[in-house]
C-alpha positions in Angstrom: 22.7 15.9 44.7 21.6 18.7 42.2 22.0 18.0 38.9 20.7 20.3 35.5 17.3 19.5 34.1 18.7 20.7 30.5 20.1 18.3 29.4 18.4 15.5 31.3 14.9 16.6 29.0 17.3 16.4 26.1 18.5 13.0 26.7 14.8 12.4 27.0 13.7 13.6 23.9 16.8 11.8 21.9 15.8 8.8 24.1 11.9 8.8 23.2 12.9 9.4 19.1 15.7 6.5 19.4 12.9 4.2 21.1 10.2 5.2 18.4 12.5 4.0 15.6 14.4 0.8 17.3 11.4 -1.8 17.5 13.6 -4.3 19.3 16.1 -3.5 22.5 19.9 -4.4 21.4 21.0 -7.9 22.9 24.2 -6.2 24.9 25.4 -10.0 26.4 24.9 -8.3 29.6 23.3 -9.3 32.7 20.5 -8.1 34.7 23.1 -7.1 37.6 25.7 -5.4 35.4 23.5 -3.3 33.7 21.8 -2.2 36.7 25.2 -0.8 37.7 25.8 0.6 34.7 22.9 3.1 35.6 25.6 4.4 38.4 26.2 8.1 37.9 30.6 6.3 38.0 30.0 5.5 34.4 29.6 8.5 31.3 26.4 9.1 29.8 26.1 7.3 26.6 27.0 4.1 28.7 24.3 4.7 30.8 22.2 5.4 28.2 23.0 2.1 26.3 22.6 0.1 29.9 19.0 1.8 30.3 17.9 0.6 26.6 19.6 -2.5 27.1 17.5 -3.4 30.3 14.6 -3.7 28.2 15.2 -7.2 27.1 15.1 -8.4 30.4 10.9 -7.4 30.1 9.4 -7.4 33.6 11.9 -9.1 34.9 13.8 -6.0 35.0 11.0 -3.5 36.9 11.3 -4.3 40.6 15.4 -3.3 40.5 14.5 -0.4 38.5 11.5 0.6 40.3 13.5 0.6 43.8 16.2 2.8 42.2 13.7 5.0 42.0 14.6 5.9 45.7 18.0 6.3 45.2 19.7 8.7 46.9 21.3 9.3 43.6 19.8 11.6 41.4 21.7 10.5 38.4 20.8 6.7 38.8 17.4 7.7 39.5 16.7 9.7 36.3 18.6 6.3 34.3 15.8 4.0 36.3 13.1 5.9 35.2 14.6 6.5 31.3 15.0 2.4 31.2 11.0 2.6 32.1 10.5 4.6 29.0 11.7 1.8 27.2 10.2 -1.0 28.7 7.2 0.5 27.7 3.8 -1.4 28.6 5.8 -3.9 30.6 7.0 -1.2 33.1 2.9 -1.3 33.9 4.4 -2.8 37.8 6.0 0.8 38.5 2.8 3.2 37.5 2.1 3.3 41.5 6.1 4.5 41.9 5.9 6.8 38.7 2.4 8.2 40.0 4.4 8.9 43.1 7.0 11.0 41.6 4.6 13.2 39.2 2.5 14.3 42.5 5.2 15.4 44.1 6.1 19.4 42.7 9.3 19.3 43.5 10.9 15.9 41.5 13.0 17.1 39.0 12.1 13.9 37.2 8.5 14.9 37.1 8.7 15.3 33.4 10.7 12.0 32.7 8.0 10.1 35.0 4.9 11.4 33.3 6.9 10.2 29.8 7.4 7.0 30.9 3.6 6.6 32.2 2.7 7.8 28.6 4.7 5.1 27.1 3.4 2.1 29.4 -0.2 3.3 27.4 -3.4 1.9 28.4 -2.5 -0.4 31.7 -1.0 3.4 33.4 -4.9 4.2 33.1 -4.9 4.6 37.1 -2.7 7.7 36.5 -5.3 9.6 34.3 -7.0 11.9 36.6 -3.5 13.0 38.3 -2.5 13.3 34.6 -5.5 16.1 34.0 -5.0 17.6 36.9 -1.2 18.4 35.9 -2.8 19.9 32.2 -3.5 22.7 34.1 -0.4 23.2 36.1 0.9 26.7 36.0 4.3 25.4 34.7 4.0 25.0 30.9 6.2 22.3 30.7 4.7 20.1 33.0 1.2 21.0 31.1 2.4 20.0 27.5 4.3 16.7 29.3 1.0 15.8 30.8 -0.9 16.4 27.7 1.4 14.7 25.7 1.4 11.1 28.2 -2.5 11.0 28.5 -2.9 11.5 24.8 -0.6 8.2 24.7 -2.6 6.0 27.6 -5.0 6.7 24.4 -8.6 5.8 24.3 -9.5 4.1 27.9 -9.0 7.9 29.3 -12.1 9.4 27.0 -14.9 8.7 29.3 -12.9 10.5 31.9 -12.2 13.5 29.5 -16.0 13.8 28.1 -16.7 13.6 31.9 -14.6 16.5 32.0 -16.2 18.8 29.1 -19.5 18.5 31.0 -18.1 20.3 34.2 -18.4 24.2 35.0 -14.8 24.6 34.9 -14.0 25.9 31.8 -10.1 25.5 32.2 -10.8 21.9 32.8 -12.9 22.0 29.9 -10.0 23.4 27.5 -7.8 21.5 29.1 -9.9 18.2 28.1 -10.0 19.8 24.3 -6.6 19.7 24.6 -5.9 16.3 25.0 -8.8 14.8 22.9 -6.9 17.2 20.2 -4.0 15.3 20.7 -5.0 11.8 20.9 -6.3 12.5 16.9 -8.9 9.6 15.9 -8.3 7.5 19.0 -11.0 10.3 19.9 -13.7 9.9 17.4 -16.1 8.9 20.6 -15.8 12.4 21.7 -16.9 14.0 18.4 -20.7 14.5 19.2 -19.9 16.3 22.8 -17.1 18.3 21.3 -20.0 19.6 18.5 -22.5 20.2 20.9 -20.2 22.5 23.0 -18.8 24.2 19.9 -22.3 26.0 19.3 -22.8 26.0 23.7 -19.2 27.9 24.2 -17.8 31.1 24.8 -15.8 32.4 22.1 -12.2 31.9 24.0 -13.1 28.3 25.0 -14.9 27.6 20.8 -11.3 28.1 20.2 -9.5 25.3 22.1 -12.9 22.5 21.1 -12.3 23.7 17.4 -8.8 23.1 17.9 -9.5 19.1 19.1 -12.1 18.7 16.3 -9.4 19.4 14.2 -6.7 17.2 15.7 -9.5 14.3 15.7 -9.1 14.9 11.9 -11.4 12.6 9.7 -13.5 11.5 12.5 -14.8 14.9 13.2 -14.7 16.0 9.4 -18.2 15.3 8.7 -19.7 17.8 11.7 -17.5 20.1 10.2 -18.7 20.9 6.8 -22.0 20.6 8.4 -21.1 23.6 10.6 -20.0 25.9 7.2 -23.4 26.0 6.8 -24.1 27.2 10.8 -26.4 30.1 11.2 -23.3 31.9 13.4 -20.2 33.2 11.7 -17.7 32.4 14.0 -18.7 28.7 14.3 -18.5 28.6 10.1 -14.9 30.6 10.3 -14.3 27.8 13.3 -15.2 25.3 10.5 -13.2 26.3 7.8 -10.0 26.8 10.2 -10.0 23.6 11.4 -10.3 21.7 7.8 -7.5 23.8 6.8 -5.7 22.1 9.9 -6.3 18.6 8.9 -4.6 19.4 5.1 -5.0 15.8 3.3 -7.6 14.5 5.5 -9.7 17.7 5.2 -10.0 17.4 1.2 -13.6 15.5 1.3 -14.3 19.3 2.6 -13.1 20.9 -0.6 -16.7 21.3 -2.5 -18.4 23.2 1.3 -14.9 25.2 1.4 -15.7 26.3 -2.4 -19.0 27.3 -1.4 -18.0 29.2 1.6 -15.9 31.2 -0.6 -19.2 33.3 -1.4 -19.8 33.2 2.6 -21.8 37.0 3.5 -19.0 36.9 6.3 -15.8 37.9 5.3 -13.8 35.8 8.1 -15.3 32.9 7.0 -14.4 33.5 2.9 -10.8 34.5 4.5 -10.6 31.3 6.0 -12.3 28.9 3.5 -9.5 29.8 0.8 -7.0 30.0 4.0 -8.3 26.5 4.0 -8.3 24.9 0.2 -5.0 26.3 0.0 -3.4 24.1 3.1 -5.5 21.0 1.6 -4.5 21.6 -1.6 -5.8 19.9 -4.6 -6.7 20.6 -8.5 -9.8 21.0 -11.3 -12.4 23.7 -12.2 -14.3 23.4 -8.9 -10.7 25.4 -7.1 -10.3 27.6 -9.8 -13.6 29.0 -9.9 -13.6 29.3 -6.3 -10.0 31.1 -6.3 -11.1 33.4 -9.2 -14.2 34.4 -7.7 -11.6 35.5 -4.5 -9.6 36.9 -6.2 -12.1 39.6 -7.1 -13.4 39.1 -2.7 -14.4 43.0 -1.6 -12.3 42.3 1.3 -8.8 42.8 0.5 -8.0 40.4 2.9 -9.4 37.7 1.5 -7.8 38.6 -1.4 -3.8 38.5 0.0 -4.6 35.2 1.7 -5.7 33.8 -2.4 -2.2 34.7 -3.5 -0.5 32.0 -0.9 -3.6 29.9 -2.1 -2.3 29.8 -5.7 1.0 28.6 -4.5 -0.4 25.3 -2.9 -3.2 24.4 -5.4 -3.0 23.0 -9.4 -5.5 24.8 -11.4 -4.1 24.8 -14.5 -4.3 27.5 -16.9 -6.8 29.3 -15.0 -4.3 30.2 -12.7 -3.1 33.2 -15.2 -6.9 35.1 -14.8 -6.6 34.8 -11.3 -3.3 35.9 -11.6 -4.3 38.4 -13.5 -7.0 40.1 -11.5 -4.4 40.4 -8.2 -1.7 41.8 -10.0 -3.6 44.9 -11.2 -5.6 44.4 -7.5 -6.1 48.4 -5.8 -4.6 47.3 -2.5 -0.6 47.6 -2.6 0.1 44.4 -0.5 -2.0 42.2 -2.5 0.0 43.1 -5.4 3.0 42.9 -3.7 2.3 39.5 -2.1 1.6 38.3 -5.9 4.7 39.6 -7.6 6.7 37.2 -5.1 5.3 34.3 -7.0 6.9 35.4 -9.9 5.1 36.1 -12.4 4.7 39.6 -13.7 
């Protein structure tokens, strides 16, 4: 039986936003049996909806039937089995042989589903890891960002495997771990030192991708990366900046290195230190000087991005000099880009 894979990854996604915000399953009064049935493709799709998130009060009492209608011939009831192990979350950790299963075969339209529900059992669907990373590379985006997305939730027990994976030849195995470790945020902290180390060892494609999960580690990592403002290479202190900018609130203890690198020799890396304040955001003397002493930057560039600075940053009245100095700047766009503020 064919059946779209539209809107079955939409009902997933409602599905996995509705379980996120319903801590407890509904009592539906319902038994085991009935519900069970209500998976049958006979009934509409809200009902089987409500049977799949009702199953999980039954627990783990309610895997082994959903589990074997798996192997339905009925692609309806199968994709229902598999969104009720969504739900059950860690106590679906019976099926993770079955769901393994499923993802390893190319061809099972309820690849994506299967790899959501391993994600959601967390840490005990730890087996399923390495068939996990192998799918982060899959040629089929999808699959990639599904497999990213469920290791990142089996959380920290899969880090030995991923900094495993950052020491191998293979540098799309190697992006594909910064990936993940991005994604898991500060359930990665263990991987901080290995990620630094291979910043400064890395080519500048693959610098891009550990910068990237330095960044999604957020505080953790923050530390090693004012450190690295102060690196003897360029791109590694424009790497730095970027990647404060991309933790915003959590990248503020960075403000006072950010300031600094505003008188950076490399112009990348002043364009991307105000880039930076301005995402974090924040007020006082230390931001204003550093914006007014950009706003006067050689680099034209790095004058444009201080405009959208202003616009995320308090600095009181010293925002009318800065003001000031890029609305009579020489480049057009820059004082273009600063009349939109309003004021003239």
């Amino acid at each position: 039986m064919k059946y779209s894979l539209l809107p079955i990854t939409a009902s997933l996604f409602i599905w996995c936003v509705a379980a996120t915000v319903s801590a407890e399953p509904p009592v539906s009064g319902r038994s085991l049996a009935d519900l069970l049935e209500q998976l049958d493709s006979t009934h509409t799709t809200q009902e089987r909806i409500r049977a799949a998130e009702a199953l999980a009060q039954y627990g783990q009492s309610a895997v082994p039937p959903l589990t074997a209608l798996l192997y339905s011939d009925d692609a309806n009831a199968r994709y229902y089995a598999c969104l009720a192990l969504v739900r059950l979350g860690p106590c679906a950790e019976q099926a993770v042989p079955d769901l393994m299963a499923i993802i390893a075969a190319p061809r099972d339209p309820l690849r994506r589903a299967a790899m959501t529900a391993l994600g959601r059992i967390g840490s005990p669907a730890e087996d399923a890891a390495p068939l996990l990373f192998h799918l982060a590379s899959d040629s089929d985006w999808e699959v990639r960002r599904y497999a990213v997305d469920a290791l990142a939730e089996i959380g920290s027990c899969v880090v030995p495997m991923l900094l495993d994976q950052l020491q191998e030849d293979d540098q799309a195995a190697r992006r594909s771990a910064c990936e993940v470790l991005g994604r898991m945020g500060p359930k990665a902290k263990e991987a901080v030192p290995r990620l630094t180390s291979l910043a400064m060892e890395a080519t500048e494609t693959e610098r891009e991708a550990v910068f990237a999960a330095l960044a999604g580690i957020a505080a953790p990592a923050g530390d090693d990366l004012i450190r690295m403002l102060r690196h003897e290479n360029g791109d590694v202190r424009r790497l730095a900046a970027k990647a404060l900018g991309r933790m915003r609130d959590e990248g503020s203890p960075a403000i006072s290195a950010l300031c600094n690198a505003v008188q950076d020799q490399d112009a990348n890396v002043r364009f991307w230190a105000v880039w930076a304040i301005g995402q974090i955001g924040g007020s006082g003397r230390e931001i204003a000087d550093a914006l007014l002493l950009a706003s006067l930057d050689q680099d034209a560039d790095v004058r444009w991005q201080t405009v959208a600075a202003l616009q995320k940053v308090n600095i009181g009245e010293s925002v009318e000099q800065v003001l000031i100095n890029l609305l009579k700047d020489p480049h057009p766009a820059v004082r273009a880009r600063a009349e939109q503020i309003g004021v003239r």
